[in-house]
ZALUM-261437 format. One record per residue (C-alpha): residue number from 1; residue in three letters; x negated, y, z. Coordinates in steps of 0.25 Angstrom, whole numbers, plus 5000, padded with zeros to 4 digits. Each point is the difference from the previous one (the first is absolute). Layout:
<sites>
@k = NUM&r = ALA&u = X&v = Y&w = Z
...
</sites>
This chain:
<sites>
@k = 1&r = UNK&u = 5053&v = 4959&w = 5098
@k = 2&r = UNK&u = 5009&v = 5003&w = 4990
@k = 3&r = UNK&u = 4995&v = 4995&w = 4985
@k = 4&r = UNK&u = 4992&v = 5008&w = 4991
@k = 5&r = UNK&u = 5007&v = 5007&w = 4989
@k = 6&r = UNK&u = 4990&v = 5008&w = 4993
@k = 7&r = UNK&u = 4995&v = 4997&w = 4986
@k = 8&r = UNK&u = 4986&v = 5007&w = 4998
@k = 9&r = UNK&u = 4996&v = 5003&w = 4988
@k = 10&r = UNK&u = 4986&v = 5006&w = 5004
@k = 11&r = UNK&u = 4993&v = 4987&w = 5005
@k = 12&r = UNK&u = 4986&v = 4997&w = 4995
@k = 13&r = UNK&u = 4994&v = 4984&w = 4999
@k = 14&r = UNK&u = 4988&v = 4994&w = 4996
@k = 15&r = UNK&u = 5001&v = 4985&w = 4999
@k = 16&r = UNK&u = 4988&v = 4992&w = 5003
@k = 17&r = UNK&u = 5001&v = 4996&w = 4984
@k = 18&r = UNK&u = 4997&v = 5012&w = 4994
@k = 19&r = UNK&u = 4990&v = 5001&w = 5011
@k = 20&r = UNK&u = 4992&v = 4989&w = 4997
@k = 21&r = UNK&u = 5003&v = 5004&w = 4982
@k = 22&r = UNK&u = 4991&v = 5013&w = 5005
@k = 23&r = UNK&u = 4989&v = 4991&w = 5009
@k = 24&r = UNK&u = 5000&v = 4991&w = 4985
@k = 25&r = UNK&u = 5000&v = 5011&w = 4988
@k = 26&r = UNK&u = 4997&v = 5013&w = 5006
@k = 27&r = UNK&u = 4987&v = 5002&w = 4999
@k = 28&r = UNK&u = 4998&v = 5004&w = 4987
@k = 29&r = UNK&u = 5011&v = 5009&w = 5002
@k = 30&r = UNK&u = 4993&v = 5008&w = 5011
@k = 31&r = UNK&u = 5010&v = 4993&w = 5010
@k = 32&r = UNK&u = 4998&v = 4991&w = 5013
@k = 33&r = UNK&u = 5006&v = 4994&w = 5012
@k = 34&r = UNK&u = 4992&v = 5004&w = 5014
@k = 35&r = UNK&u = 5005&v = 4989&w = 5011
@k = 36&r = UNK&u = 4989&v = 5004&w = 5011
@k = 37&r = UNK&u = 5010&v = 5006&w = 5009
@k = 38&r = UNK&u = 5007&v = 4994&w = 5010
@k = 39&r = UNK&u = 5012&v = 5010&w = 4997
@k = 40&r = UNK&u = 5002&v = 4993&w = 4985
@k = 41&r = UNK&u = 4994&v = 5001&w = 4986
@k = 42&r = UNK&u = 4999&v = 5013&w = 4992
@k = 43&r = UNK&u = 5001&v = 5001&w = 4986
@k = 44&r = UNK&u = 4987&v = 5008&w = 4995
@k = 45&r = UNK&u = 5002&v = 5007&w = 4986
@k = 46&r = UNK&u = 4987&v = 5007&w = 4995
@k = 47&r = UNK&u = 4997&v = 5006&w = 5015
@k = 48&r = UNK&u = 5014&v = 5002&w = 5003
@k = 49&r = UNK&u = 5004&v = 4993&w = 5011
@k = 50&r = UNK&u = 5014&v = 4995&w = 5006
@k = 51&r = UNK&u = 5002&v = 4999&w = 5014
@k = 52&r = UNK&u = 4998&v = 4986&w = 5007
@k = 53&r = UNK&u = 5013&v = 4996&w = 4995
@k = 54&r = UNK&u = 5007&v = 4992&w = 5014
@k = 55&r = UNK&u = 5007&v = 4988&w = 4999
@k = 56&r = UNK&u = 5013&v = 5005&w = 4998
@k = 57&r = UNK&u = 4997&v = 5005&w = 4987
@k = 58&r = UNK&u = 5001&v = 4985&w = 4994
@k = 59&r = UNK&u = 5005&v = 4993&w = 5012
@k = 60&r = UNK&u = 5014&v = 4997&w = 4998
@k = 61&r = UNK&u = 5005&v = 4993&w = 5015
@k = 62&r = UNK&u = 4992&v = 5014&w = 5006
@k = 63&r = UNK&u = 5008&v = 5008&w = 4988
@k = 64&r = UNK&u = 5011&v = 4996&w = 5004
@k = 65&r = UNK&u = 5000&v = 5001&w = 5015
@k = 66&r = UNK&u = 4995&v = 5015&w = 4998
@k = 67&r = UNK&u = 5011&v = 5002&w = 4991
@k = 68&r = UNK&u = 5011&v = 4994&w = 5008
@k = 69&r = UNK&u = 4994&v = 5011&w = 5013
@k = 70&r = UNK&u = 5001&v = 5012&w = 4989
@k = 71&r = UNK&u = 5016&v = 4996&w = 4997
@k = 72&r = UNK&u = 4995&v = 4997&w = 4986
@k = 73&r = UNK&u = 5008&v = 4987&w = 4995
@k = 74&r = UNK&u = 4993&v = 5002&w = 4984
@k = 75&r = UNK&u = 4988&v = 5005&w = 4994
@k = 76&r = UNK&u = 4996&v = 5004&w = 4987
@k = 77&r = UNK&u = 4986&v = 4995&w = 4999
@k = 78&r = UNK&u = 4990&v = 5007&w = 4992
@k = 79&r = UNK&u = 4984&v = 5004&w = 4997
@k = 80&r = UNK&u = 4994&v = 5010&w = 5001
@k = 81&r = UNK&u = 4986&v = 5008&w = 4999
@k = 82&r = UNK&u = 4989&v = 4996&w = 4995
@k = 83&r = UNK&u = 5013&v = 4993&w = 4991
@k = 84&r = UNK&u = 4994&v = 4993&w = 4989
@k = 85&r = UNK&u = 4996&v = 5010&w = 4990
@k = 86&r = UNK&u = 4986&v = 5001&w = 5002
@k = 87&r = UNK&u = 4998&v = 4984&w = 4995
@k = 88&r = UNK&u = 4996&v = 5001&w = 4986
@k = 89&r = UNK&u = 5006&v = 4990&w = 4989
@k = 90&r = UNK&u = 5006&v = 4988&w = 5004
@k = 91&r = UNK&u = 4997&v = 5001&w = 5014
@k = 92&r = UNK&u = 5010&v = 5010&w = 5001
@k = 93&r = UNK&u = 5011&v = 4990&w = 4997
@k = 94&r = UNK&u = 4996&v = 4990&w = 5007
@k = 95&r = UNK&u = 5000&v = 5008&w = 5013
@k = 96&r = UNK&u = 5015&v = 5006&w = 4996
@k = 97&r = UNK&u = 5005&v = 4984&w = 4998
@k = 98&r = UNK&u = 4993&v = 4997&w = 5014
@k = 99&r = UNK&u = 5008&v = 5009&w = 5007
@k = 100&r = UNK&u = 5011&v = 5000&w = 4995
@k = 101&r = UNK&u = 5000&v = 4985&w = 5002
@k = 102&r = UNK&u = 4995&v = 5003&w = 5013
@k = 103&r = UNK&u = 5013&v = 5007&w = 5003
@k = 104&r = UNK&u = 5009&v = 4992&w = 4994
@k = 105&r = UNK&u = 4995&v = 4988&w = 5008
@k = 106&r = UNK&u = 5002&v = 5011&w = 5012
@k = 107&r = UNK&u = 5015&v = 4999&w = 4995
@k = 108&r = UNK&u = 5000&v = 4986&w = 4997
@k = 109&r = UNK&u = 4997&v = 4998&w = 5015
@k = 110&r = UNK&u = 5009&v = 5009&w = 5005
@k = 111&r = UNK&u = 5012&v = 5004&w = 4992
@k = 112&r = UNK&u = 5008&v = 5008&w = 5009
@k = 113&r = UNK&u = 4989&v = 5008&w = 5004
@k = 114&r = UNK&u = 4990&v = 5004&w = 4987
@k = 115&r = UNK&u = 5003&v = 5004&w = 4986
@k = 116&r = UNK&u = 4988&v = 5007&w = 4991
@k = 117&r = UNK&u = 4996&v = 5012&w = 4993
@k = 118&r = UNK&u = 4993&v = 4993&w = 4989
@k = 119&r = UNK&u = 4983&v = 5008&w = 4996
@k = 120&r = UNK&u = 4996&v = 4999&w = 4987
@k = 121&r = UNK&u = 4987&v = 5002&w = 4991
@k = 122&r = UNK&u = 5002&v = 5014&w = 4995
@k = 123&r = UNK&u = 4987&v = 5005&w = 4998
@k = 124&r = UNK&u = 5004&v = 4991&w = 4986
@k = 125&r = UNK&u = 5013&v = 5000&w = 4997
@k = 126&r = UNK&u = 5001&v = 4989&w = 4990
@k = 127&r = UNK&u = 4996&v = 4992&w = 5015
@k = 128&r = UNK&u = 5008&v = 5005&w = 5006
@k = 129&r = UNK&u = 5013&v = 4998&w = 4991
@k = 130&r = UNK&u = 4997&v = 4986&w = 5000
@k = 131&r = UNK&u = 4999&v = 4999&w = 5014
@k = 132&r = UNK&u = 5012&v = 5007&w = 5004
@k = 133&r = UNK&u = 5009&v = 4991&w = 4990
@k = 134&r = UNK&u = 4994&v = 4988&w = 5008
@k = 135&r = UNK&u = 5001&v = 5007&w = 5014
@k = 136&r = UNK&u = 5015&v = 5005&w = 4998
@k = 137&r = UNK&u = 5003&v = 4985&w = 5000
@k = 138&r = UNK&u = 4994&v = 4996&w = 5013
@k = 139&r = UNK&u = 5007&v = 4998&w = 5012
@k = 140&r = UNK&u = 5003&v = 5012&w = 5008
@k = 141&r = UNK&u = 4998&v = 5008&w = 4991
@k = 142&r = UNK&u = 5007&v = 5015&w = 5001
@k = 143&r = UNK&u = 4991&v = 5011&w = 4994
@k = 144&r = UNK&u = 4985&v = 5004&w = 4996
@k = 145&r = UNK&u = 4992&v = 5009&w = 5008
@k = 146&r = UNK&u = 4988&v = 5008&w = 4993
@k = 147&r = UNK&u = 4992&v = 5012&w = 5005
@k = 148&r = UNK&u = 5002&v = 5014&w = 4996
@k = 149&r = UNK&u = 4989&v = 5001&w = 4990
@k = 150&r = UNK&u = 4993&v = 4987&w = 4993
@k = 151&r = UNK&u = 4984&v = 5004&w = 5001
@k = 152&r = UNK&u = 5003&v = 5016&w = 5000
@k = 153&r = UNK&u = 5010&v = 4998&w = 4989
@k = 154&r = UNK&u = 5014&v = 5005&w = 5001
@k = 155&r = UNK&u = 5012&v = 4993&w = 5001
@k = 156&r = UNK&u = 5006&v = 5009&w = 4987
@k = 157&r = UNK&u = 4989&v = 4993&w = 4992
@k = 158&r = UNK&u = 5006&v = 4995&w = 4987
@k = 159&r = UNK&u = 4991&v = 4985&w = 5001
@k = 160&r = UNK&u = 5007&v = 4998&w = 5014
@k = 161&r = UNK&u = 5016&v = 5004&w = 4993
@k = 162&r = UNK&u = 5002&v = 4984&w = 4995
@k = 163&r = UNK&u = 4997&v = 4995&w = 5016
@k = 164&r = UNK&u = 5011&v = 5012&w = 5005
@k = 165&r = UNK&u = 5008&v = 4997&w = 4988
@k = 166&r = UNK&u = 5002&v = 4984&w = 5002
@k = 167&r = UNK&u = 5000&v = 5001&w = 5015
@k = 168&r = UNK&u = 5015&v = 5009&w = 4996
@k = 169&r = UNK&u = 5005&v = 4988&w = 4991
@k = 170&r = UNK&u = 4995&v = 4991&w = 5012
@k = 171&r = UNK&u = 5008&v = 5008&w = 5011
@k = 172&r = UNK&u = 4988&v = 5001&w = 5007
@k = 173&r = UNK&u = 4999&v = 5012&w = 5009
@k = 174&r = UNK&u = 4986&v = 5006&w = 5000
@k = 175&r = UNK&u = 4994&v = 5003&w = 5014
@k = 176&r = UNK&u = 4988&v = 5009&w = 4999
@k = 177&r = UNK&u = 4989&v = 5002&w = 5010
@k = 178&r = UNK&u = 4989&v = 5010&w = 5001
@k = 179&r = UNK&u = 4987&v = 4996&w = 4996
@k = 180&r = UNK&u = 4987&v = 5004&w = 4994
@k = 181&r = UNK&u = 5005&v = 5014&w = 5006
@k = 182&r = UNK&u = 4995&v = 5014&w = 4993
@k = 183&r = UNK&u = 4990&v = 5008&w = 5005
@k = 184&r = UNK&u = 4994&v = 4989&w = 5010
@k = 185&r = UNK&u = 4988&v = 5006&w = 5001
@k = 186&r = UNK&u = 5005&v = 5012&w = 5008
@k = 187&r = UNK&u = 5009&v = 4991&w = 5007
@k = 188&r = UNK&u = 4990&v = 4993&w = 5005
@k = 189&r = UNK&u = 4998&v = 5005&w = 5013
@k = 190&r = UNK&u = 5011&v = 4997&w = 5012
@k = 191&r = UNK&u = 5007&v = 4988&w = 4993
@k = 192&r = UNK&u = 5007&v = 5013&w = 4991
@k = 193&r = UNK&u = 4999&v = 4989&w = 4989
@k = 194&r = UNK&u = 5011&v = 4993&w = 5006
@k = 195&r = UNK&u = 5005&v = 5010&w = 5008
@k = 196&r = UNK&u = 5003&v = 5012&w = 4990
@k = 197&r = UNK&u = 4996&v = 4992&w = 4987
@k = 198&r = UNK&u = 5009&v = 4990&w = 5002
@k = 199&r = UNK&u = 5013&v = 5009&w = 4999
@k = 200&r = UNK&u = 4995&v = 5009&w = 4989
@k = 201&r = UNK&u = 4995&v = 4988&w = 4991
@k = 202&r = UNK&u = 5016&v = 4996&w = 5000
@k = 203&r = UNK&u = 5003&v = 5014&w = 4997
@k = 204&r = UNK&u = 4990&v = 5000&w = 4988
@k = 205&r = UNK&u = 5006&v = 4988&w = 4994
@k = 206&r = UNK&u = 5015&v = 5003&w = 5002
@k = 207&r = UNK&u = 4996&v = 5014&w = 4993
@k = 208&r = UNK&u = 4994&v = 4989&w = 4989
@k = 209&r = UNK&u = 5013&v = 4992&w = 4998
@k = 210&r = UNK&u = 5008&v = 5012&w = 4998
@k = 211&r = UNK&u = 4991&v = 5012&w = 4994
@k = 212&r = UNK&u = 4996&v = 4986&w = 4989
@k = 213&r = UNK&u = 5014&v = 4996&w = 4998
@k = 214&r = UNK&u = 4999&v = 4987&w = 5005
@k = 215&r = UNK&u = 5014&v = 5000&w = 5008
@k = 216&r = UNK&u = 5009&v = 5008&w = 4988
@k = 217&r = UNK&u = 4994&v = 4989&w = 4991
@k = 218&r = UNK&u = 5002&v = 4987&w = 5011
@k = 219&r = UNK&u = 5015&v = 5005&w = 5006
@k = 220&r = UNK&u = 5001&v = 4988&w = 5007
@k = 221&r = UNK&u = 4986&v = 4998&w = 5005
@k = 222&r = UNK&u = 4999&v = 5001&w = 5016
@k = 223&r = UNK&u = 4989&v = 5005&w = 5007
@k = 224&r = UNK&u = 4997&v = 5000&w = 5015
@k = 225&r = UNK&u = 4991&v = 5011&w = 5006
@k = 226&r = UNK&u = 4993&v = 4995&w = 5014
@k = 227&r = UNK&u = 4995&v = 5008&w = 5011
@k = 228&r = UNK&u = 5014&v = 5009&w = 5000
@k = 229&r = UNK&u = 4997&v = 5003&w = 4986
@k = 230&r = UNK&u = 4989&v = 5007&w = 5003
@k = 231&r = UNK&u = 4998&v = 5015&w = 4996
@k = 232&r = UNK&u = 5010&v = 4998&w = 4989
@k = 233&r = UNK&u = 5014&v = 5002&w = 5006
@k = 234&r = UNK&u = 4992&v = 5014&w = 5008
@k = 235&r = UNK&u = 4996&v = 5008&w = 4985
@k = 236&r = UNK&u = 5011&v = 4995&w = 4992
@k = 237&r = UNK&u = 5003&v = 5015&w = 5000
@k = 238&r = UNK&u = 4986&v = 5004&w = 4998
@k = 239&r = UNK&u = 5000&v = 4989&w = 4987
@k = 240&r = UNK&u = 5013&v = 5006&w = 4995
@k = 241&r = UNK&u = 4995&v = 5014&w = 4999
@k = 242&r = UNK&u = 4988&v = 4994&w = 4993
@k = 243&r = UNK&u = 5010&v = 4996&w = 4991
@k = 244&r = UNK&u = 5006&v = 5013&w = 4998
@k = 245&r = UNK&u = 4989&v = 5009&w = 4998
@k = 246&r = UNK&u = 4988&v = 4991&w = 4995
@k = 247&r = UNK&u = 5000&v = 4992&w = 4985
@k = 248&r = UNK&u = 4991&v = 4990&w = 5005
@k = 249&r = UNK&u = 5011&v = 4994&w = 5011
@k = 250&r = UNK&u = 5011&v = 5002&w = 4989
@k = 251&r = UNK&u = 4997&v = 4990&w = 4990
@k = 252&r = UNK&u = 5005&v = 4985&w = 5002
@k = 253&r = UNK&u = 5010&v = 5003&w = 5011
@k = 254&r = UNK&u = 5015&v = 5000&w = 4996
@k = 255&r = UNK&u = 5006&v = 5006&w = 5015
@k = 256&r = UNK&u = 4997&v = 5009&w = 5010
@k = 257&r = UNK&u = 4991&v = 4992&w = 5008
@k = 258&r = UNK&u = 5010&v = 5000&w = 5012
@k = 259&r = UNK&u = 5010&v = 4991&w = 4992
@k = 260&r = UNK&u = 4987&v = 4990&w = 5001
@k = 261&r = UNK&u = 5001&v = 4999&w = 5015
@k = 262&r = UNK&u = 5008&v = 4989&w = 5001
@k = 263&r = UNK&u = 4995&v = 4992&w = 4988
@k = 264&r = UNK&u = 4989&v = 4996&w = 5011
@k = 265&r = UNK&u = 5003&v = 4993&w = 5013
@k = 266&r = UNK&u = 4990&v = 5003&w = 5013
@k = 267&r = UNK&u = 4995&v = 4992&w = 5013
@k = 268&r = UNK&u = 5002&v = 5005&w = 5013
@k = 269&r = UNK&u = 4986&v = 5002&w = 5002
@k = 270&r = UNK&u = 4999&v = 5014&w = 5004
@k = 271&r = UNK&u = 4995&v = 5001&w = 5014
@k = 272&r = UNK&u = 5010&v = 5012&w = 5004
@k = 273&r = UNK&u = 5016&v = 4998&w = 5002
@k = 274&r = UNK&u = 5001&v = 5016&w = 4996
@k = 275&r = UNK&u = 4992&v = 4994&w = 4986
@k = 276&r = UNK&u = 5009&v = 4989&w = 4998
@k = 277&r = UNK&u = 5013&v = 5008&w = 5002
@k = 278&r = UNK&u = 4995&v = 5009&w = 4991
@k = 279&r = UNK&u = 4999&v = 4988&w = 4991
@k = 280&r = UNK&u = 5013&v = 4997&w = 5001
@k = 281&r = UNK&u = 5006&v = 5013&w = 5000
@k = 282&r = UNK&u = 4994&v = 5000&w = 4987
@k = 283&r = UNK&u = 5000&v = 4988&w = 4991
@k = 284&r = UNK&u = 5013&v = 4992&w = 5008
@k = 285&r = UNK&u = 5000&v = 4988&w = 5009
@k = 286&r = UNK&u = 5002&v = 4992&w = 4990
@k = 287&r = UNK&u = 4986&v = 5003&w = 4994
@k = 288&r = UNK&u = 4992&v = 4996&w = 5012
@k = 289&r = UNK&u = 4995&v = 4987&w = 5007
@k = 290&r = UNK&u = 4993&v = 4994&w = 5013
@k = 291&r = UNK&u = 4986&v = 4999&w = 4997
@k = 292&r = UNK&u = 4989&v = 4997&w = 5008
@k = 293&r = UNK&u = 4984&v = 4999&w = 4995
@k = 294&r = UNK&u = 5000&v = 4987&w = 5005
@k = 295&r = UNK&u = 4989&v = 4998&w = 5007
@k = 296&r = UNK&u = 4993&v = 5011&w = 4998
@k = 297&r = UNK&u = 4996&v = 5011&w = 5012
@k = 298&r = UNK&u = 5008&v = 5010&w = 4993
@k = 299&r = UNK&u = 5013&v = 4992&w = 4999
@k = 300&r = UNK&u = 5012&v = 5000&w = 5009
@k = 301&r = UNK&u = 4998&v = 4989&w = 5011
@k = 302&r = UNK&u = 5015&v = 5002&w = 5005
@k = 303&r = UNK&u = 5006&v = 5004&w = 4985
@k = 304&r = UNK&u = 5015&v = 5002&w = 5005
@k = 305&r = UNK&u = 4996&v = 5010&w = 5011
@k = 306&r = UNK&u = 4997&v = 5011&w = 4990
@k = 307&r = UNK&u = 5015&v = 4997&w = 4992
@k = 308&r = UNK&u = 5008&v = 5000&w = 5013
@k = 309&r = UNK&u = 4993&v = 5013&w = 5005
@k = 310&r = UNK&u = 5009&v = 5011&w = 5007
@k = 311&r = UNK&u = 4995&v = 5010&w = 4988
@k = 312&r = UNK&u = 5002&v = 4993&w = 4988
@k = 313&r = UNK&u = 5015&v = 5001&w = 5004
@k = 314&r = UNK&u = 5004&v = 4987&w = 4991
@k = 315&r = UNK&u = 5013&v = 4995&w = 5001
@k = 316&r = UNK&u = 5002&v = 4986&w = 5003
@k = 317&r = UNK&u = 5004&v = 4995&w = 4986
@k = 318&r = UNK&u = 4985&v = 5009&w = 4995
@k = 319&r = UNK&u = 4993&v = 4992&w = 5010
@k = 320&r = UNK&u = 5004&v = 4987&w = 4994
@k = 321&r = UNK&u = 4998&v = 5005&w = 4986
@k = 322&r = UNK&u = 4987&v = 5003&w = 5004
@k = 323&r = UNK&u = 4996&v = 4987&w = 5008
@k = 324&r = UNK&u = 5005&v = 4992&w = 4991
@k = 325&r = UNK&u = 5012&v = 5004&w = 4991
@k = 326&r = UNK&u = 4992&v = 5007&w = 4988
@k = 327&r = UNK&u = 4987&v = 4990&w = 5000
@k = 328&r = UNK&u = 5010&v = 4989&w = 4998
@k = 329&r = UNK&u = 5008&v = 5007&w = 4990
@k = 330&r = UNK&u = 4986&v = 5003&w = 4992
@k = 331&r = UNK&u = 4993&v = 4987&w = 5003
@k = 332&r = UNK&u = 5014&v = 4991&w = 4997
@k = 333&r = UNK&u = 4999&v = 4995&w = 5012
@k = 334&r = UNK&u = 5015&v = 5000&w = 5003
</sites>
C-alpha cells in the first residue's frame, strides 16, 4: 500500500478530557455526557443530543489506522457542534482550553500525522481573546475553527471583529462550520437540518463576512468554507445582482462579490464530482482541499476517490494541490 498523502482539513475529535470537563461542569449549563451505549458517549446540550461518538473519535492508535486506510497522512483536528458556546461564563473557557489541549496532546503523540484547528469561547469574546493568545502557542497549532453563527449571532457582528482581527495578525486561518443552522424548525423533518441546513448556513455566513465587510477590512484573513463551500460558490451571481439592484446588499462591500470567491478556500465535501468540478471550474485548484467529515455518516470514507474521479477531469499536478499541495501551503505544513 502505497503511504497516505492527504491532509484533511475536515476532521472532527473529542478528546476524552473535554469529555469528562462536560460530565464535571456542565450541568448548570444545560449540558451532560450520556455513556449508557455501548456505541460511545454522547454529549447532551439542553435535549440536543450527539450521536454515540465511536472510539475513533478520541482514540488516536484507531485514528490513525483509519487514516492510514483513507490515504490520509495528516488531519487538521477540530470540534464541532454543540461546540462550546452554549456554556455560560467561565465554563465556556474552560471547555475551549480542554480541547485544545486535548488536540495538542493529539499532536504531541503523533507529529507527523495531527496538527489542530484551535475552538474558542465566542459566545464572549474577551474569553475568547485570551484563550486564542494562549492556544496559538500550543503545539500543533495551525488555525481556529468556529461555527457559522455564535448563538444565532452573525459572523459581521461588530463584538466578534477583535477575534477575526487578531486571528489575521496571528496567521491563523479561520475554518468555519455550520451550526446552530437557520430555520431548524422547518428543517426538522428528514435529517434536512443537516442535509439542506448545513450548506445554506455556510452560505448565510459567507454573505455575512462580505455583505459586513469583514474581508475588505482583514485582506489577509483566510477563511475555509466546508462542505464544498456550501450554497455560496452556487448564488454568487444571485448575491451579486443583489448588489446591483438592492441598497441593503450594497453597503460594506468594496468588490463585486465574485472577486471574493477566492478570498475563501473549500473542502471537497460535495458528494457529486459534477459539483466539485464546478467548484473548481469556479474558484481554481488552488482554492480547494481533501476534506473528509471525519467520522461522521456524511463524510467521505475513501476521500481521494472523489478527486481522482473520471469527471472531475484534474490534471495530475491539480490532484496533488488538492491532496495535499494547498492544505500544506495554508497550514505551513511544508
Amino acid at each position: 500500500m502505497a503511504a497516505p498523502q492527504g491532509i484533511d482539513v475536515h476532521a472532527h475529535f473529542f478528546p476524552e478530557r473535554f469529555l469528562r470537563a462536560i460530565e464535571d461542569g456542565g450541568a448548570l449549563s444545560g449540558g451532560s455526557i450520556d455513556r449508557s451505549s455501548p456505541a460511545g458517549p454522547a454529549i447532551d446540550v439542553k435535549g440536543s443530543r450527539t450521536p454515540p461518538l465511536e472510539a475513533r473519535y478520541y482514540d488516536l492508535p484507531k485514528r490513525v489506522a483509519s487514516m492510514n486506510k483513507q490515504g490520509v497522512a495528516v488531519q487538521a483536528l477540530s470540534l464541532t457542534a454543540p461546540m462550546v458556546y452554549w456554556a455560560q461564563g467561565q465554563l465556556g473557557r474552560r471547555l475551549a482550553r480542554e480541547w485544545n489541549d486535548g488536540a495538542s496532546e493529539a499532536h504531541t503523540a503523533y507529529p507527523d500525522r495531527f496538527v489542530v484547528c484551535a475552538t474558542l469561547p465566542m459566545q464572549d469574546t474577551t474569553l475568547a481573546l485570551a484563550e486564542l493568545d494562549r492556544a496559538a502557542k500550543l503545539p500543533g497549532v495551525r488555525a481556529v475553527y468556529m461555527g457559522t453563527n455564535v448563538n444565532g449571532r452573525d459572523l459581521d457582528e461588530p463584538e466578534f471583529f477583535p477575534v477575526f482581527l487578531r486571528c489575521q495578525e496571528l496567521g491563523l486561518p479561520v475554518g468555519l462550520h455550520p451550526f446552530n443552522v437557520n430555520g431548524a424548525e422547518r428543517l426538522r423533518p428528514y435529517y434536512l437540518t443537516n442535509l439542506l441546513g448545513n450548506p445554506y448556513d455556510t452560505g448565510i455566513a459567507a454573505a455575512h463576512l462580505i455583505f459586513g465587510g469583514v474581508l475588505d477590512r482583514l485582506p489577509k484573513l483566510q477563511v475555509i468554507l466546508p462542505h464544498a463551500g456550501g450554497t455560496f460558490p452556487l448564488v454568487w451571481g444571485r448575491l451579486q445582482r443583489g448588489q446591483k439592484v438592492r441598497p441593503e446588499a450594497n453597503k460594506a462591500a468594496k468588490k463585486p462579490v465574485k472577486e471574493y470567491l477566492r478570498r475563501f478556500t473549500y473542502d471537497t465535501i460535495s458528494h457529486d464530482p459534477g459539483a466539485l468540478r464546478y467548484l473548481i471550474d469556479t474558484v481554481g485548484a488552488d482554492r480547494v482541499m481533501l476534506g473528509t467529515d471525519f467520522c461522521f455518516d456524511m463524510g467521505y470514507d475513501r476521500p481521494l476517490d472523489i478527486i481522482l474521479d473520471k469527471g472531475v477531469k484534474l490534471s495530475r499536478a491539480d490532484q496533488a494541490k488538492v491532496v495535499r499541495g494547498n492544505a500544506a501551503r495554508l497550514l505551513r505544513l511544508r
